[in-house]
C-alpha positions in Angstrom: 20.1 -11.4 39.7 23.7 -12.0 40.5 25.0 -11.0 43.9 27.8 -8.9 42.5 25.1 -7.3 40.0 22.6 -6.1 43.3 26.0 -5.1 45.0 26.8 -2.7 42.1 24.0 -1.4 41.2 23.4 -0.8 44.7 27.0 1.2 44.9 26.0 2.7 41.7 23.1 4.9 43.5 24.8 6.1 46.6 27.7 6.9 44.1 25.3 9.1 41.7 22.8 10.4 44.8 24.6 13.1 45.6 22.9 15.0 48.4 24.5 18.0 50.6 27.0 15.8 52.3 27.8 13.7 49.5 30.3 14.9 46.6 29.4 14.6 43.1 31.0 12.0 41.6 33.9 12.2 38.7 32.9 11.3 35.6 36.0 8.6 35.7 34.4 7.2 38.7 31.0 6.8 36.8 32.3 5.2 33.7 33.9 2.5 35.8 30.5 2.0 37.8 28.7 1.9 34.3 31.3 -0.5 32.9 31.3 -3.3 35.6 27.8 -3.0 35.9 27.4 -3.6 32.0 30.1 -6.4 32.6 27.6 -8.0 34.8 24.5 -7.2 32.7 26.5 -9.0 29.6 27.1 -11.7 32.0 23.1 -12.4 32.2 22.3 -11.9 28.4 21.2 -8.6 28.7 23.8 -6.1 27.2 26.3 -7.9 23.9 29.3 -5.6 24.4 31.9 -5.6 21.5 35.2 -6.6 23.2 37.1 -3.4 21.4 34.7 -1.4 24.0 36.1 -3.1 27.2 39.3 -2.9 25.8 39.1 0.8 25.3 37.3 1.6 28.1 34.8 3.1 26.7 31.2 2.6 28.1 27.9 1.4 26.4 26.0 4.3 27.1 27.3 8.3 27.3 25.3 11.5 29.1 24.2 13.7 26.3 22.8 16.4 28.6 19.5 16.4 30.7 18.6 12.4 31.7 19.4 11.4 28.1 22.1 9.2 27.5 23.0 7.6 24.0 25.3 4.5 23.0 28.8 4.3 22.8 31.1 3.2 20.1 31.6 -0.9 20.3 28.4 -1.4 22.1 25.3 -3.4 20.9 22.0 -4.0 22.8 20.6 -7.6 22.5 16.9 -8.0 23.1 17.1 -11.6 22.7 13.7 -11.8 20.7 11.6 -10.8 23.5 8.3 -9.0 23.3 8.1 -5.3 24.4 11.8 -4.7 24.8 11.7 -1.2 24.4 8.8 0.5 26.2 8.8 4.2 25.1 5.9 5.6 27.0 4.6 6.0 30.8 2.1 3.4 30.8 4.0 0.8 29.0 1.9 -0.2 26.0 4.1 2.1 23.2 6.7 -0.5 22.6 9.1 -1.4 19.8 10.2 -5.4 19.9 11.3 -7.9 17.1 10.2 -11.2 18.9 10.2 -12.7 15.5 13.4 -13.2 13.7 14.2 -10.4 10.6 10.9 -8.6 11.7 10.2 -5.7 13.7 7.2 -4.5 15.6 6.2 -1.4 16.3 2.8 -0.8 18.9 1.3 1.9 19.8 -1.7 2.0 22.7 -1.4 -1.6 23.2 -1.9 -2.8 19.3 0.9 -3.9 16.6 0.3 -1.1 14.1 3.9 -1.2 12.2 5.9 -3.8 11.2 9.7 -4.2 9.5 10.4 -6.8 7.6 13.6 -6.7 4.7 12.5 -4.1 2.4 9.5 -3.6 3.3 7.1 -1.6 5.6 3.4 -3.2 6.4 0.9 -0.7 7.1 -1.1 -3.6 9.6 -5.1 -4.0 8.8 -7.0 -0.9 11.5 -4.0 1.2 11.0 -3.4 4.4 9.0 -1.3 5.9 6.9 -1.2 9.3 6.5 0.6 12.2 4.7 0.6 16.1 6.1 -2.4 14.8 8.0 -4.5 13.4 5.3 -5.4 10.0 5.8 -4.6 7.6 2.5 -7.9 5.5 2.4 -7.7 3.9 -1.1 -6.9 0.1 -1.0 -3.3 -1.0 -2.1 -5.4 -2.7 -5.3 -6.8 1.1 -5.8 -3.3 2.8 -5.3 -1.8 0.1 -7.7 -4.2 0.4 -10.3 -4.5 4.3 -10.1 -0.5 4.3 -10.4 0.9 1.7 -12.5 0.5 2.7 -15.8 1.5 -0.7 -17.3 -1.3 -2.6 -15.5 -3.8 0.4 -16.6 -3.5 -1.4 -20.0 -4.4 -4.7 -21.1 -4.5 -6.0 -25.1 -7.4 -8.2 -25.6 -7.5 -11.2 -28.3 -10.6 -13.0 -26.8 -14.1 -13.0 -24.7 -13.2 -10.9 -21.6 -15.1 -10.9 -18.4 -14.1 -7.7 -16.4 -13.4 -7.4 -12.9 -14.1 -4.9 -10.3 -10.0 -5.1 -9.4 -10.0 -3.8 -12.6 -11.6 -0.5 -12.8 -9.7 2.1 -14.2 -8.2 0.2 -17.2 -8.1 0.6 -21.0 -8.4 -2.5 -23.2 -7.6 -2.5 -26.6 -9.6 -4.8 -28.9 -7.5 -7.1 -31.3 -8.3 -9.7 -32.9 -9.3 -11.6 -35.9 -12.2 -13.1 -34.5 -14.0 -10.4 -32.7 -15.4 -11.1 -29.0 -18.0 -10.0 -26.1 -16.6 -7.4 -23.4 -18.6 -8.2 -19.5 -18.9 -5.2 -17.9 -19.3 -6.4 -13.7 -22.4 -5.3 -11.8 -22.1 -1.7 -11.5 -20.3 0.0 -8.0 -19.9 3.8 -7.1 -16.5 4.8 -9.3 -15.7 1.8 -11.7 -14.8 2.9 -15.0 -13.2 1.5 -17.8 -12.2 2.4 -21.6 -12.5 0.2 -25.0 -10.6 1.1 -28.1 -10.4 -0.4 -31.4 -7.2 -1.1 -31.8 -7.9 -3.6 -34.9 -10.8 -3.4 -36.8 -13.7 -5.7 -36.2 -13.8 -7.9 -40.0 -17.1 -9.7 -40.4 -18.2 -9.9 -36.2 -18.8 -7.0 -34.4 -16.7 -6.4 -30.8 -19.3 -5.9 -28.0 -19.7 -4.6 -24.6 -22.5 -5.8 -22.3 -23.8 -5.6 -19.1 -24.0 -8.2 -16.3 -27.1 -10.7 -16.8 -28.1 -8.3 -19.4 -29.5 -5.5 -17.1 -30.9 -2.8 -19.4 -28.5 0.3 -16.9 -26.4 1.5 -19.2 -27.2 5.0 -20.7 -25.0 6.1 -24.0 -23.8 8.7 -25.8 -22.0 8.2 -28.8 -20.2 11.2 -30.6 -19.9 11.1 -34.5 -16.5 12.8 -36.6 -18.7 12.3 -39.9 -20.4 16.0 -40.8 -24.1 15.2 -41.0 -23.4 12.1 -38.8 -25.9 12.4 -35.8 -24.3 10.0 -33.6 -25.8 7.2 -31.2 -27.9 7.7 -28.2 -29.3 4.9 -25.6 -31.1 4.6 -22.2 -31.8 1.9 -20.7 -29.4 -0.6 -23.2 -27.8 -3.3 -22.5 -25.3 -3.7 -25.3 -22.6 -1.3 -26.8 -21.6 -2.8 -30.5 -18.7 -1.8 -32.1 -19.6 -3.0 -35.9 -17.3 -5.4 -38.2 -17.2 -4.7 -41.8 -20.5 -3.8 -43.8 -23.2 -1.4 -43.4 -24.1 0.0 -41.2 -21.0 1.2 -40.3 -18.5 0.0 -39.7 -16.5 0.9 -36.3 -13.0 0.9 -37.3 -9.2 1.6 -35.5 -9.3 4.5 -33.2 -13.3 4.3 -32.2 -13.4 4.1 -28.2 -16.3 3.9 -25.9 -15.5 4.6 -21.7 -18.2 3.4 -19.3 -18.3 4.6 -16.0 -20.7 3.5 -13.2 -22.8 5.4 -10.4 -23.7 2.2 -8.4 -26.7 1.5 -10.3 -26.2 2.2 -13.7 -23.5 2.5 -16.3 -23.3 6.0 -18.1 -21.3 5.5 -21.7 -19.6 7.9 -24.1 -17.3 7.5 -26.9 -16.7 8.5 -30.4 -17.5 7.1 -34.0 -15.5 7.6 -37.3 -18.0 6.7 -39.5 -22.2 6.9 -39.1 -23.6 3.9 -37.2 -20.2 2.4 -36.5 -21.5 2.0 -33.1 -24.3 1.0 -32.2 -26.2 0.5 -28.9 -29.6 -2.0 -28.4 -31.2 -4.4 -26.0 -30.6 -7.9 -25.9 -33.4 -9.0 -23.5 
C-alpha cells in the first residue's frame, strides 16, 4: 500500500477515535478524510469513483445511523473479478463475488449455492429452493411437465415409444394407419392418457407394456346400456379396435394408465360394446 494511503488512513483513526481529550470530529472534516482516502484507494484499483462525485464533493460512502453507511451519488465499487469480494458474515465464508464475467455468485457456508447470470437465476445442484418454508423437490423436468400445458399434449400419427420424461401427458391417436403405444417400465407416479382423436379404420391403435410384462390391471367403462364393459388383470395389451366387430373404438374413447412402481392400473371409457379390448400377447 501507498505511503500516502498508510498516512491517511492512519490520520483517519486518531481523527474518528475520539476519547475524553479528543473532540469529535465535524462531519466536514470526515468527508475530506473519506474523500482523499477514496482518492488513494481509486488510485490502487480498489474504489471507481465517477468524476461528477470528486467534483461535487460528495463522498462514496454516507453514515446512515448506527455503524452502517451506504453509497453516495457518483460512486461505483469495482471488484475487479475477484473471488469473495463481499464477505457478509463473521467467519468469512458468506460471500457474494462475480469472478466470472456477466455472472454472479452467491455462497453461503463455504459452497456456491446461487448464481446470476442475464435473465436468469440457477438454483446450483445440493441447493434448495423453497417457498413459505416448503422445500420445492420436484425436478425442473417434473415442474415443466406438471405446468406447461402445451408440452402436456402431444398428436400422434405413428408407432410411439413413451418416455418416463413424459409422464403426465395426453396423446391423441391420428392417423390413417393405426400404430402401437410403449408404455416404459412402470415407476411410482407415471401416468399418461390416450384418446381417439381419429378413428382406428381397418388396424386397431394399441397400448402395451414394456417387453410385454403381463402388470397392467384394467377397467374399461361402457356408455352402451346393457354394455358390460372390459375388465383385465394381469394383461399386457390395451386395443382400441378399427372398424368391424367387435366393436369398434371410435373418436372420443380414452384409456389413462397410471403406474405404482410395479404395475400399471388402467381405466377408460367405451362408446360402443367391445370397442376396447384388453388380452395377453405372450
Amino acid at each position: 500500500m501507498p505511503i500516502v494511503v498508510r498516512l491517511l488512513l492512519r490520520r483517519l483513526k486518531l481523527t474518528l477515535g475520539g476519547g475524553s481529550n479528543v473532540p469529535s470530529p465535524k462531519a466536514t472534516e470526515v468527508r475530506h478524510m473519506m474523500k482523499k482516502l477514496l482518492i488513494g484507494l481509486a488510485a490502487l484499483g480498489v474504489f471507481s469513483l465517477a468524476s461528477s462525485a470528486l467534483a461535487q464533493n460528495i463522498p462514496c460512502f454516507k453514515p446512515q445511523g448506527g455503524a452502517s453507511f451506504v453509497a453516495g451519488s457518483g460512486c461505483i465499487f469495482d471488484g475487479g473479478g475477484q473471488v469473495d469480494v463481499f464477505v457478509l458474515d463473521a467467519d468469512n465464508d458468506t460471500t457474494i463475488s462475480a469472478p466470472t464475467d456477466d455472472q454472479i455468485d452467491i455462497e453461503i457456508s463455504g459452497a456456491d449455492d446461487f448464481t446470476f447470470t442475464a435473465n436468469d437465476f440457477d438454483v446450483l445442484a445440493g441447493s434448495t429452493l423453497s417457498l413459505a418454508g416448503t422445500a420445492i423437490t420436484a425436478s425442473a423436468a417434473e415442474i415443466n411437465q406438471a405446468a406447461d400445458n402445451s408440452a402436456n399434449v402431444e398428436i400422434v400419427i405413428a408407432t410411439n415409444i413413451i418416455s418416463a420424461a413424459e409422464s403426465g401427458k395426453t396423446f391423441f391417436l391420428t392417423a390413417a394407419t393405426e400404430f402401437v403405444s410403449t408404455l416404459p417400465a412402470p415407476a411410482t407416479g407415471l401416468r399418461y392418457k390416450f384418446i381417439i382423436s381419429a378413428a382406428p379404420s381397418g388396424a386397431d391403435y394399441t397400448i402395451v407394456t414394456t417387453a410385454s410384462a403381463n402388470i397392467m390391471n384394467i377397467s374399461i367403462t361402457a356408455i352402451t346400456a346393457g354394455d358390460a364393459g372390459e375388465l383385465g388383470q394381469g394383461q399386457d395389451v390395451i386395443t382400441f379396435v378399427g372398424s368391424g366387430a367387435p366393436g369398434p373404438s371410435i373418436v372420443g374413447d380414452w384409456v389413462e394408465c397410471i403406474s405404482d412402481a410395479t404395475s400399471w392400473f388402467c381405466f377408460g371409457t367405451e362408446s360402443i360394446d367391445t370397442g376396447i379390448t384388453t388380452g395377453q400377447t405372450g
